[in-house]
PDB file as gemmi writes it, atoms N, CA and C in Angstrom:
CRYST1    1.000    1.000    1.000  90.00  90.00  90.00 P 1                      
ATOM      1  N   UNK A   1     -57.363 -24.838-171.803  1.00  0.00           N  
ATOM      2  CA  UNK A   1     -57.514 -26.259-172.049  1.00  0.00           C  
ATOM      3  C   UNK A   1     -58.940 -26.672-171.695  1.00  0.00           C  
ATOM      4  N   UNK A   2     -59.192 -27.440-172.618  1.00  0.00           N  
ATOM      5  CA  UNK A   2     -60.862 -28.339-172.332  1.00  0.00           C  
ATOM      6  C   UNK A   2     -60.713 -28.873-171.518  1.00  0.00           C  
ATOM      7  N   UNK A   3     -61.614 -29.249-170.306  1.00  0.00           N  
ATOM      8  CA  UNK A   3     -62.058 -30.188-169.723  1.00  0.00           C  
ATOM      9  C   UNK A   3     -62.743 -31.834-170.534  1.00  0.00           C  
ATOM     10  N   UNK A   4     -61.573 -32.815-170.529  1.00  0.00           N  
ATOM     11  CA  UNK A   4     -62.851 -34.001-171.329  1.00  0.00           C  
ATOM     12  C   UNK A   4     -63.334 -34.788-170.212  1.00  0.00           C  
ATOM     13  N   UNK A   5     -63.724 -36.023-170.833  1.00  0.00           N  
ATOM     14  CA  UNK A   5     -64.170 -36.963-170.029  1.00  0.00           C  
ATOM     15  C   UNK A   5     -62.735 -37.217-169.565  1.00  0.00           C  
ATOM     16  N   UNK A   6     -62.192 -37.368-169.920  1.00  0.00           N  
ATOM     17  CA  UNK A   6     -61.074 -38.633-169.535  1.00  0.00           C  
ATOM     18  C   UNK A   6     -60.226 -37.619-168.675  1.00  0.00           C  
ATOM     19  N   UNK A   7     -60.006 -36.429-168.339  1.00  0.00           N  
ATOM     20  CA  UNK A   7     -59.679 -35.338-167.620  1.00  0.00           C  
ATOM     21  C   UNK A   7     -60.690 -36.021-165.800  1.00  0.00           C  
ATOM     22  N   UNK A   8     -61.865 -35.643-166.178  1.00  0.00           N  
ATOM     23  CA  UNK A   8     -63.122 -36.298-165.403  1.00  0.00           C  
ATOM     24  C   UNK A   8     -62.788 -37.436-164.669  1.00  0.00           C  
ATOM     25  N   UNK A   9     -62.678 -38.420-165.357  1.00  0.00           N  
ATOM     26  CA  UNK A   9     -62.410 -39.970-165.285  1.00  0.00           C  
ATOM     27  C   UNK A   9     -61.234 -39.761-163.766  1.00  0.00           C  
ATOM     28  N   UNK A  10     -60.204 -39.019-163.985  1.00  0.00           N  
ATOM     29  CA  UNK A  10     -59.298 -39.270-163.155  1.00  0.00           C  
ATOM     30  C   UNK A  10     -59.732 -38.053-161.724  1.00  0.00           C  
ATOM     31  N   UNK A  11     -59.134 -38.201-161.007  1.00  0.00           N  
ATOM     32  CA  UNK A  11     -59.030 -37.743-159.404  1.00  0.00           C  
ATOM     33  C   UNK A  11     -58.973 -36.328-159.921  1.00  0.00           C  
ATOM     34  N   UNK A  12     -59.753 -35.170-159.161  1.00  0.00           N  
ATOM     35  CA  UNK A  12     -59.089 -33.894-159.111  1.00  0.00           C  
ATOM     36  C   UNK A  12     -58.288 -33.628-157.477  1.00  0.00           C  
ATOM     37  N   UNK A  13     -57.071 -33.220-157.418  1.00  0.00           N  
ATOM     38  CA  UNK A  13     -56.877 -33.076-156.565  1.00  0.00           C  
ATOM     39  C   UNK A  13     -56.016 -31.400-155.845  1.00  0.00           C  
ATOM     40  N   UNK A  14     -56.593 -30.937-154.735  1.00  0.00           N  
ATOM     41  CA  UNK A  14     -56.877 -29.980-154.009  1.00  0.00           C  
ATOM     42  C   UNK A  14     -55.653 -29.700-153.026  1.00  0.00           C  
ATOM     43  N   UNK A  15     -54.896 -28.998-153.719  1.00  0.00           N  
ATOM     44  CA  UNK A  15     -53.458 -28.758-152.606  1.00  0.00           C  
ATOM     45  C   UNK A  15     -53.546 -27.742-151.397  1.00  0.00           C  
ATOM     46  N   UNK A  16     -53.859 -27.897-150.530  1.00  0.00           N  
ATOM     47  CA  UNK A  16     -54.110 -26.760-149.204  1.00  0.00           C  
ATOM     48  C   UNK A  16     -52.589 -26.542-148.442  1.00  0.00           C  
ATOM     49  N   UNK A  17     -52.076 -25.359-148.754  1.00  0.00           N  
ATOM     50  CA  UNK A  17     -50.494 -25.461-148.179  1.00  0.00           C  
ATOM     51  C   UNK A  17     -50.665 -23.773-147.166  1.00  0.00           C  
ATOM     52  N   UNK A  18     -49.844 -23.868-146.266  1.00  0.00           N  
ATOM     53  CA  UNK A  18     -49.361 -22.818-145.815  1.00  0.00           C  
ATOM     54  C   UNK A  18     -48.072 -22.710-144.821  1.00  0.00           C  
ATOM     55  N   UNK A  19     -47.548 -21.994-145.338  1.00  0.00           N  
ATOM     56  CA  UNK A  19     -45.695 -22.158-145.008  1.00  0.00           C  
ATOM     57  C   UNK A  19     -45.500 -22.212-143.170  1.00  0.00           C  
ATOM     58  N   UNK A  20     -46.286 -21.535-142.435  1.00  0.00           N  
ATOM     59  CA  UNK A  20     -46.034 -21.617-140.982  1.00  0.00           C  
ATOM     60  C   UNK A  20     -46.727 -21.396-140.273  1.00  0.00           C  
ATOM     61  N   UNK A  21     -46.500 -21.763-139.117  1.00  0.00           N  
ATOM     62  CA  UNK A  21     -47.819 -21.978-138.080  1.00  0.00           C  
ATOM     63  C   UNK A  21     -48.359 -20.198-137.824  1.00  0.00           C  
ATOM     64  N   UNK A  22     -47.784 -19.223-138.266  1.00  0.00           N  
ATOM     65  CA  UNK A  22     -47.917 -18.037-137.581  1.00  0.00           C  
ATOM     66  C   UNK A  22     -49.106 -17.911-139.018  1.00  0.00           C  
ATOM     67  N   UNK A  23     -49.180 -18.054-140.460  1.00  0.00           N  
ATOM     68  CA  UNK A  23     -50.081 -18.341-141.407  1.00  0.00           C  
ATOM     69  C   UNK A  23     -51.109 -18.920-140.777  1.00  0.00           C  
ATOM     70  N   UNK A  24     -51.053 -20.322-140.489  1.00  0.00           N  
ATOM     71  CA  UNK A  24     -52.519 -21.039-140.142  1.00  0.00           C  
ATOM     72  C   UNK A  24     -53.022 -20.386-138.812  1.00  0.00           C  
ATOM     73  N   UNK A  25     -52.451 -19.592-137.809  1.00  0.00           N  
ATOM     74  CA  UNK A  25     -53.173 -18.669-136.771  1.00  0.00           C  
ATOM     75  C   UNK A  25     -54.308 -17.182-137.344  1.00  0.00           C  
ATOM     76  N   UNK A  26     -53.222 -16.707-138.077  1.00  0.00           N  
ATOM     77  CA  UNK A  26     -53.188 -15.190-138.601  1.00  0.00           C  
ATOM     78  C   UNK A  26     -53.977 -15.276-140.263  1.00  0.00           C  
ATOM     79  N   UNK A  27     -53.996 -16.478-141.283  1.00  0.00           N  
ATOM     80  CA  UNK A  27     -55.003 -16.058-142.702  1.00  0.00           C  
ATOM     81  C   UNK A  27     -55.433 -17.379-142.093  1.00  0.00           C  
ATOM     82  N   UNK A  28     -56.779 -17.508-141.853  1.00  0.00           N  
ATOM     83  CA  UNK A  28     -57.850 -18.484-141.916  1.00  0.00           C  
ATOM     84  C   UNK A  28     -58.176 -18.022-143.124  1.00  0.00           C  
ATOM     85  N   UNK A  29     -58.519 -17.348-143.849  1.00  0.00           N  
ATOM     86  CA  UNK A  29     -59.129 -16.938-145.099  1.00  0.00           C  
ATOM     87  C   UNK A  29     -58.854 -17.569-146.071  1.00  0.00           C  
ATOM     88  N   UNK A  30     -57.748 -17.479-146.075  1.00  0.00           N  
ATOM     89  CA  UNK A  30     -56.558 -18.216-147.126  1.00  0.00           C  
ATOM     90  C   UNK A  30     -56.886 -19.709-146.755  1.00  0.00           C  
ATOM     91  N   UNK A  31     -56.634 -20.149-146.083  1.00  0.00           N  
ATOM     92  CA  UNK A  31     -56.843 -21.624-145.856  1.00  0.00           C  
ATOM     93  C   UNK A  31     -58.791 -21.968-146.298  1.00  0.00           C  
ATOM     94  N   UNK A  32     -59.550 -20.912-145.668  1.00  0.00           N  
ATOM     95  CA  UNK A  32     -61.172 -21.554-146.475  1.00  0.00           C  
ATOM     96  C   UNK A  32     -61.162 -21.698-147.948  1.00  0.00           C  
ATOM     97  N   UNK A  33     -60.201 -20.855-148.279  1.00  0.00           N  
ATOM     98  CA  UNK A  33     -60.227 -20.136-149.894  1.00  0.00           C  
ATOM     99  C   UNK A  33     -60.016 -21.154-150.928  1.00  0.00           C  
ATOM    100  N   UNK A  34     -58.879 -21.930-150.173  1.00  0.00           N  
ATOM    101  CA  UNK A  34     -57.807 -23.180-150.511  1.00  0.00           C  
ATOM    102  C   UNK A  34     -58.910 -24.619-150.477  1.00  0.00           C  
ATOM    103  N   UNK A  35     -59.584 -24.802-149.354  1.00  0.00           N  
ATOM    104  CA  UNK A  35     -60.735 -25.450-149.006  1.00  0.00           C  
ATOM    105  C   UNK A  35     -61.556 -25.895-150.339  1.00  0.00           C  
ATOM    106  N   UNK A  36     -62.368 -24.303-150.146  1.00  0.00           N  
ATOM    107  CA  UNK A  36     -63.047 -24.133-151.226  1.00  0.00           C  
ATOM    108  C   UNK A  36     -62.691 -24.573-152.727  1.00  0.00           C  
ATOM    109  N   UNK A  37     -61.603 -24.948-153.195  1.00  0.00           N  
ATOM    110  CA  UNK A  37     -61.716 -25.205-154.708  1.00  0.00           C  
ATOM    111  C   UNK A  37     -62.161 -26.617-154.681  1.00  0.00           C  
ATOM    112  N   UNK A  38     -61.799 -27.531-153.547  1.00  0.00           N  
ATOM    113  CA  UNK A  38     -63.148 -28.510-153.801  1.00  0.00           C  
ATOM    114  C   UNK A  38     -64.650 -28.399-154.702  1.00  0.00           C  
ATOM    115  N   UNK A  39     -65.151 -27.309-153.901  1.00  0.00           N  
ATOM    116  CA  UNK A  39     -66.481 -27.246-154.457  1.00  0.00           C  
ATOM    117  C   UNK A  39     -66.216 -26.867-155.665  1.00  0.00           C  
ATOM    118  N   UNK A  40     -65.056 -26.517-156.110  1.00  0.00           N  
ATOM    119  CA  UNK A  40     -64.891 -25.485-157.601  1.00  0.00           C  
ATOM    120  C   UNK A  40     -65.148 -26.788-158.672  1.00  0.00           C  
ATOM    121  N   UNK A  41     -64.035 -27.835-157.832  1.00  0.00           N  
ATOM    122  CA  UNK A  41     -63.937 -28.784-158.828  1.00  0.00           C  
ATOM    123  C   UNK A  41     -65.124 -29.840-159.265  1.00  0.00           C  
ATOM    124  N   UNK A  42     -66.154 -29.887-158.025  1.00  0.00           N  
ATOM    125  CA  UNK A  42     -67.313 -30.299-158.243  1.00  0.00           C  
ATOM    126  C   UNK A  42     -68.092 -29.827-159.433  1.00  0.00           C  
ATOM    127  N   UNK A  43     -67.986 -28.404-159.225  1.00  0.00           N  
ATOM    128  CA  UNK A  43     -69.322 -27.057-159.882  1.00  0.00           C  
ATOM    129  C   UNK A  43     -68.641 -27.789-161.678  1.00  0.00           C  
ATOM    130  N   UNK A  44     -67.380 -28.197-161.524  1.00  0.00           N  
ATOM    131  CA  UNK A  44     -66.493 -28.169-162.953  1.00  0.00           C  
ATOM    132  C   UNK A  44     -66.704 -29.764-163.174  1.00  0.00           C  
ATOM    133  N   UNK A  45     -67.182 -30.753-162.719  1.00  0.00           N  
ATOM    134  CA  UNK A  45     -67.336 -32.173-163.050  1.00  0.00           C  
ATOM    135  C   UNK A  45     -67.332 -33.435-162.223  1.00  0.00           C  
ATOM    136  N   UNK A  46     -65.878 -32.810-161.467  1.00  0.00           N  
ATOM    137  CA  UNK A  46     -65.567 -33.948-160.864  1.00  0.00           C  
ATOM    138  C   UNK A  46     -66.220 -34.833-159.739  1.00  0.00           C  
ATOM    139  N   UNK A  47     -65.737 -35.631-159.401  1.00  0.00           N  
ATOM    140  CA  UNK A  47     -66.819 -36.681-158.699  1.00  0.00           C  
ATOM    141  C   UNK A  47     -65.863 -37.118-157.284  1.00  0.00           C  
ATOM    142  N   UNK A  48     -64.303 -37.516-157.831  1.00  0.00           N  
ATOM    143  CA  UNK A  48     -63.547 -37.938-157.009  1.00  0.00           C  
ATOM    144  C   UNK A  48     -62.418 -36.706-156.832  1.00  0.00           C  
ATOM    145  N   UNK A  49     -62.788 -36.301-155.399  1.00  0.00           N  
ATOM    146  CA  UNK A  49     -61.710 -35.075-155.371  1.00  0.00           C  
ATOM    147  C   UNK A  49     -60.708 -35.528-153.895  1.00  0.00           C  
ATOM    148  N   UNK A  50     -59.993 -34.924-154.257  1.00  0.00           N  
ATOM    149  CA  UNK A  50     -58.850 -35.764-153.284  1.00  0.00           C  
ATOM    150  C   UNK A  50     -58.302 -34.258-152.624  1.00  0.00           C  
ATOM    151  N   UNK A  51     -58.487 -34.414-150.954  1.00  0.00           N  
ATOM    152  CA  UNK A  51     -57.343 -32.963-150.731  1.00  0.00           C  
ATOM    153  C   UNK A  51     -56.581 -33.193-149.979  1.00  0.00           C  
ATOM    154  N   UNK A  52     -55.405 -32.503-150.281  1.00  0.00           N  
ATOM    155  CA  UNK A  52     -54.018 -33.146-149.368  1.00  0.00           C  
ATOM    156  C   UNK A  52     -53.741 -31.657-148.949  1.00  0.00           C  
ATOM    157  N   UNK A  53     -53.526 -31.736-147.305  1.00  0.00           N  
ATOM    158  CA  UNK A  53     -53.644 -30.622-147.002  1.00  0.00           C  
ATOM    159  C   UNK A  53     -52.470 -31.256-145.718  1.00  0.00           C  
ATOM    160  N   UNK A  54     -51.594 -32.482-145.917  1.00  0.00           N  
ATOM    161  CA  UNK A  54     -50.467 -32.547-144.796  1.00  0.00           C  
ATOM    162  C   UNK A  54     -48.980 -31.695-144.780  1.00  0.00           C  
ATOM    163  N   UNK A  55     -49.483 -30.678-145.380  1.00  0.00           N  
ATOM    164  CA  UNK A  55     -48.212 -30.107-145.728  1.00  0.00           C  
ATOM    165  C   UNK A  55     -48.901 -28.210-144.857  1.00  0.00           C  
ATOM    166  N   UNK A  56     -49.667 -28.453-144.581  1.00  0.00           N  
ATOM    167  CA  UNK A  56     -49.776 -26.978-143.566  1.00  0.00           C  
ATOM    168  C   UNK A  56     -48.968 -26.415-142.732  1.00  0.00           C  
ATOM    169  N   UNK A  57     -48.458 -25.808-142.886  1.00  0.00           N  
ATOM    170  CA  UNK A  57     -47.989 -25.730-141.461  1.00  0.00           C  
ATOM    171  C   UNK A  57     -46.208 -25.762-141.650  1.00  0.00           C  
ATOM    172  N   UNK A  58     -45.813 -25.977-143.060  1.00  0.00           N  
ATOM    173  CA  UNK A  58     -44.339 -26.847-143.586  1.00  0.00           C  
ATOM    174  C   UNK A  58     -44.240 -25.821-144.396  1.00  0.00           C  
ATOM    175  N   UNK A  59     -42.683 -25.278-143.702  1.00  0.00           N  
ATOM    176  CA  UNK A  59     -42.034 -24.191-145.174  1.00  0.00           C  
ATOM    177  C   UNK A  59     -41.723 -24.810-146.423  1.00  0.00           C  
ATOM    178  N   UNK A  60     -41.330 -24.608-147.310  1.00  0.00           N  
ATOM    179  CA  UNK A  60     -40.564 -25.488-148.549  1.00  0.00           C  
ATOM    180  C   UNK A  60     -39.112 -25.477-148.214  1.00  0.00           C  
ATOM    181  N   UNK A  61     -38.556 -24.989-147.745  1.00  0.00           N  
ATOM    182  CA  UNK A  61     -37.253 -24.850-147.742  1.00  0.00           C  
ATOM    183  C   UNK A  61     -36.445 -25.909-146.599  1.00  0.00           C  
ATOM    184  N   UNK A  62     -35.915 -27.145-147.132  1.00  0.00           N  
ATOM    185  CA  UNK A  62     -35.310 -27.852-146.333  1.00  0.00           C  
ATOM    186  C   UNK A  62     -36.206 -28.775-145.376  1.00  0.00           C  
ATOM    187  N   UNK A  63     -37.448 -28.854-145.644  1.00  0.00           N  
ATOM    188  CA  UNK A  63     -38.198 -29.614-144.870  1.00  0.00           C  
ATOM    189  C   UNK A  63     -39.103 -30.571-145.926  1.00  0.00           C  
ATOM    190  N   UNK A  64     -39.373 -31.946-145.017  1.00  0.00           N  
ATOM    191  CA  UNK A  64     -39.908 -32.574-146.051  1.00  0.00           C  
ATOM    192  C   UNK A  64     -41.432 -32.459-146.147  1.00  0.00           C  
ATOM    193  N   UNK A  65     -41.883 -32.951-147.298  1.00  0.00           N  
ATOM    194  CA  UNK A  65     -43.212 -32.234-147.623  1.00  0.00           C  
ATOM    195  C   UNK A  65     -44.131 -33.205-148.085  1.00  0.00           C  
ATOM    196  N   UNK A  66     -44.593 -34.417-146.979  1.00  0.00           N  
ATOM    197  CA  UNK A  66     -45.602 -35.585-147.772  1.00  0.00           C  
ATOM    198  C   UNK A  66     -46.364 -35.697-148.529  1.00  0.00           C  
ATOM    199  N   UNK A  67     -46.856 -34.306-148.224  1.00  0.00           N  
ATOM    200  CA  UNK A  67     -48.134 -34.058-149.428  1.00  0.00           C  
ATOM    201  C   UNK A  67     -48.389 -33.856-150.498  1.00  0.00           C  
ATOM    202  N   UNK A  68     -47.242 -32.873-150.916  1.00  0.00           N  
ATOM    203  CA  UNK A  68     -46.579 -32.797-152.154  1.00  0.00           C  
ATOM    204  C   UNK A  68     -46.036 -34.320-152.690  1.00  0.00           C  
ATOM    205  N   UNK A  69     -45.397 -34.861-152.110  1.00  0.00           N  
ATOM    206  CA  UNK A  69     -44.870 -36.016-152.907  1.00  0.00           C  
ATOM    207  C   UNK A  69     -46.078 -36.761-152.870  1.00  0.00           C  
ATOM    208  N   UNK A  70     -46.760 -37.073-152.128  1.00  0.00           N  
ATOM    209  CA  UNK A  70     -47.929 -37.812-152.823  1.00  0.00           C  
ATOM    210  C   UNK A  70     -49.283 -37.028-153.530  1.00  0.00           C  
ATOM    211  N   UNK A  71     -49.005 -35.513-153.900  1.00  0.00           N  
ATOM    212  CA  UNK A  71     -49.422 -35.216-155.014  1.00  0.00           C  
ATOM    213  C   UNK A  71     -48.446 -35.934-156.652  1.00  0.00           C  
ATOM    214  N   UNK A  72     -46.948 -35.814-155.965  1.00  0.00           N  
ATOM    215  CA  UNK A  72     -46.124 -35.856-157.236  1.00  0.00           C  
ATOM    216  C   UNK A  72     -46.518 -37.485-157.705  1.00  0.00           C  
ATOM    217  N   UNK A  73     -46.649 -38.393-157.216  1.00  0.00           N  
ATOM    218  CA  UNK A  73     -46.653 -39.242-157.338  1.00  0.00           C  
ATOM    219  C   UNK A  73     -48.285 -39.939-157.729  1.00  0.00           C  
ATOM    220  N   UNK A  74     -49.021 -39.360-157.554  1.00  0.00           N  
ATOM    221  CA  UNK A  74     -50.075 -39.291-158.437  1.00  0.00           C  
ATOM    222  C   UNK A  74     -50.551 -38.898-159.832  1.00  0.00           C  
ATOM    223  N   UNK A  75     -49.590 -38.229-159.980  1.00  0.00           N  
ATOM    224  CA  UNK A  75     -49.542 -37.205-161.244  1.00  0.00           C  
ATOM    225  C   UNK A  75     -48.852 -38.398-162.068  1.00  0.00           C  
ATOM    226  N   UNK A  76     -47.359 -38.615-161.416  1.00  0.00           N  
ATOM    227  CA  UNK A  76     -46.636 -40.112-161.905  1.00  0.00           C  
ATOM    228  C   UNK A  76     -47.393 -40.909-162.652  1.00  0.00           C  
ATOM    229  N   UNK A  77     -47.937 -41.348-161.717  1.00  0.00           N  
ATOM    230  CA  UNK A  77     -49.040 -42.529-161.854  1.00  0.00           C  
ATOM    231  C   UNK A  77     -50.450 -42.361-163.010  1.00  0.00           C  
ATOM    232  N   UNK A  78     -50.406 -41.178-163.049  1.00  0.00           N  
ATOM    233  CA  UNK A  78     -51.333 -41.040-164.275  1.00  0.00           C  
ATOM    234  C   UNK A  78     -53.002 -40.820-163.798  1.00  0.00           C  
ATOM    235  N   UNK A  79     -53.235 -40.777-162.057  1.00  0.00           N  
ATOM    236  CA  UNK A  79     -54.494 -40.907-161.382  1.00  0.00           C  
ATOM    237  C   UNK A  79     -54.687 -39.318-161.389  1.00  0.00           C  
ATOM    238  N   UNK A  80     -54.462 -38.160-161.838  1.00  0.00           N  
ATOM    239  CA  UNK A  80     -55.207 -36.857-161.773  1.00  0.00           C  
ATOM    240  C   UNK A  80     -55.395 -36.079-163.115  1.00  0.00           C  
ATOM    241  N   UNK A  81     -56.421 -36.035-162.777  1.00  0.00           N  
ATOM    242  CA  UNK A  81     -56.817 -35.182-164.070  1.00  0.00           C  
ATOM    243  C   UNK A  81     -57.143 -33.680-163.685  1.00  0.00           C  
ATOM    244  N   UNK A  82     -56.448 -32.881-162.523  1.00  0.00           N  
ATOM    245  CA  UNK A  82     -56.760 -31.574-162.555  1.00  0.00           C  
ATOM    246  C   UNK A  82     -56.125 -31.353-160.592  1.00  0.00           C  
ATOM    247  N   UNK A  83     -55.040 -30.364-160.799  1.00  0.00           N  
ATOM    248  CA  UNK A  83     -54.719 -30.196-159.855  1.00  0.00           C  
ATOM    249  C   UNK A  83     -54.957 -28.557-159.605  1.00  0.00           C  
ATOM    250  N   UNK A  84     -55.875 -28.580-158.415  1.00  0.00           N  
ATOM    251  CA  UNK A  84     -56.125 -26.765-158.130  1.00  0.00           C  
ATOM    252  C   UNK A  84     -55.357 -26.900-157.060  1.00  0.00           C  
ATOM    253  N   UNK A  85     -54.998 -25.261-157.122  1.00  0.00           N  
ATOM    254  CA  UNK A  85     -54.214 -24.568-155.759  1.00  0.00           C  
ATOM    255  C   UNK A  85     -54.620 -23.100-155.803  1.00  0.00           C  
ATOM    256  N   UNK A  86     -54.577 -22.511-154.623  1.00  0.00           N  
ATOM    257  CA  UNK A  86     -54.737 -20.861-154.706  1.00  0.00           C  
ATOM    258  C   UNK A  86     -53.842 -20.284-155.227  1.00  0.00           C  
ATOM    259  N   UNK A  87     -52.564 -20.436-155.198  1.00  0.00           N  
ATOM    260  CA  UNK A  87     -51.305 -20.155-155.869  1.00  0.00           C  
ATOM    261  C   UNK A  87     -50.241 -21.496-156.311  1.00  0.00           C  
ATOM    262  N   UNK A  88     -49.939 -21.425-157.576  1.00  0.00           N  
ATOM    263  CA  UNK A  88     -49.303 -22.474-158.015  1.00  0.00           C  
ATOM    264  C   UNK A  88     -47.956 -22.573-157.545  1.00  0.00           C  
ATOM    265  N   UNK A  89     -46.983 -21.270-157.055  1.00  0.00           N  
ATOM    266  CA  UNK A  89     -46.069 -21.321-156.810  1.00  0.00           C  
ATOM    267  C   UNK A  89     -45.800 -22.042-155.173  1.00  0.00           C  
ATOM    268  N   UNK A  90     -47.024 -22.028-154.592  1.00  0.00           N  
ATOM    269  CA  UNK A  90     -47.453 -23.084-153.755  1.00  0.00           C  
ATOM    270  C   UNK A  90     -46.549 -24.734-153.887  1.00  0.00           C  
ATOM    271  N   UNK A  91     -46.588 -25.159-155.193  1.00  0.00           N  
ATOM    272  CA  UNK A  91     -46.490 -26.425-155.365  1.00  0.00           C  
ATOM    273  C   UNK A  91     -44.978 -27.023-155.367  1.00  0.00           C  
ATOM    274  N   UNK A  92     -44.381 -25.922-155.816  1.00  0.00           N  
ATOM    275  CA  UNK A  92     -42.734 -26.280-155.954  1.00  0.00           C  
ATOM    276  C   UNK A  92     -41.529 -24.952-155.833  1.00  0.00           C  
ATOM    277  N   UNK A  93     -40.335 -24.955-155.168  1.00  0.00           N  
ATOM    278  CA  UNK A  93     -39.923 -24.499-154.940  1.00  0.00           C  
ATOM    279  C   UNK A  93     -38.754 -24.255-155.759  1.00  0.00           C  
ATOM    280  N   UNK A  94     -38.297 -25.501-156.382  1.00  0.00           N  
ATOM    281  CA  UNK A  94     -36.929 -25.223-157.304  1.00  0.00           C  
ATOM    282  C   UNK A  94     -37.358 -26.484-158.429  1.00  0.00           C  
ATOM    283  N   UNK A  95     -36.709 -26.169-159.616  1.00  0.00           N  
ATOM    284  CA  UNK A  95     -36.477 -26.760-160.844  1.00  0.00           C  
ATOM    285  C   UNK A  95     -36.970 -27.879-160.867  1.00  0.00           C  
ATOM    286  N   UNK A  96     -36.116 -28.716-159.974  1.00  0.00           N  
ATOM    287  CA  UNK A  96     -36.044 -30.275-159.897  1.00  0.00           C  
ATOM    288  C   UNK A  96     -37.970 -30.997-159.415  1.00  0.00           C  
ATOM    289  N   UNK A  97     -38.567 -29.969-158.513  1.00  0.00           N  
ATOM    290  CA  UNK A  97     -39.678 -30.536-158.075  1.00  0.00           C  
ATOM    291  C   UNK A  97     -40.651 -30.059-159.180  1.00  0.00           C  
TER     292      UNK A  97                                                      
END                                                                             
């Protein structure tokens, strides 16, 4: 997919997740890596980058996940034009999300 303006126009936003605290001790790597697509999204246009990174630390399974929903709810809303993650399966866990 092209990048347009109107892609541009809206928020890119930067999902930084990692399932448990024994992750954010043990891959710092993973978390700079995650960091880093900020700058990706810069190098690629954007101006307004948004990173939601309150979900560190939070398994998917049975726990709630703010960050995600106020990714989901941006998307809703029609304010992003480009959502990076290091892994997409990152973002949702079952069907419904």
């Amino acid at each position: 997919m092209k990048i347009t303006a109107e892609h541009l126009a809206r928020g890119a936003y930067v999902y930084v997740r990692q399932s448990t605290a024994d992750q954010l001790v043990n891959n710092p790597e993973s978390r700079r890596r995650q960091y880093g697509l900020a700058e990706r999204a810069r190098t690629l246009g954007w101006k307004d980058i948004i990173i939601i990174d309150e979900d560190l630390g939070r398994s998917g399974s049975g726990v709630s996940r703010p960050g995600f929903e106020k990714l989901l709810a941006a998307i809703c809303e029609g304010r992003v034009g480009a959502v990076l993650a290091i892994e997409a399966s990152r973002l949702a866990r079952n069907g419904r999300d």
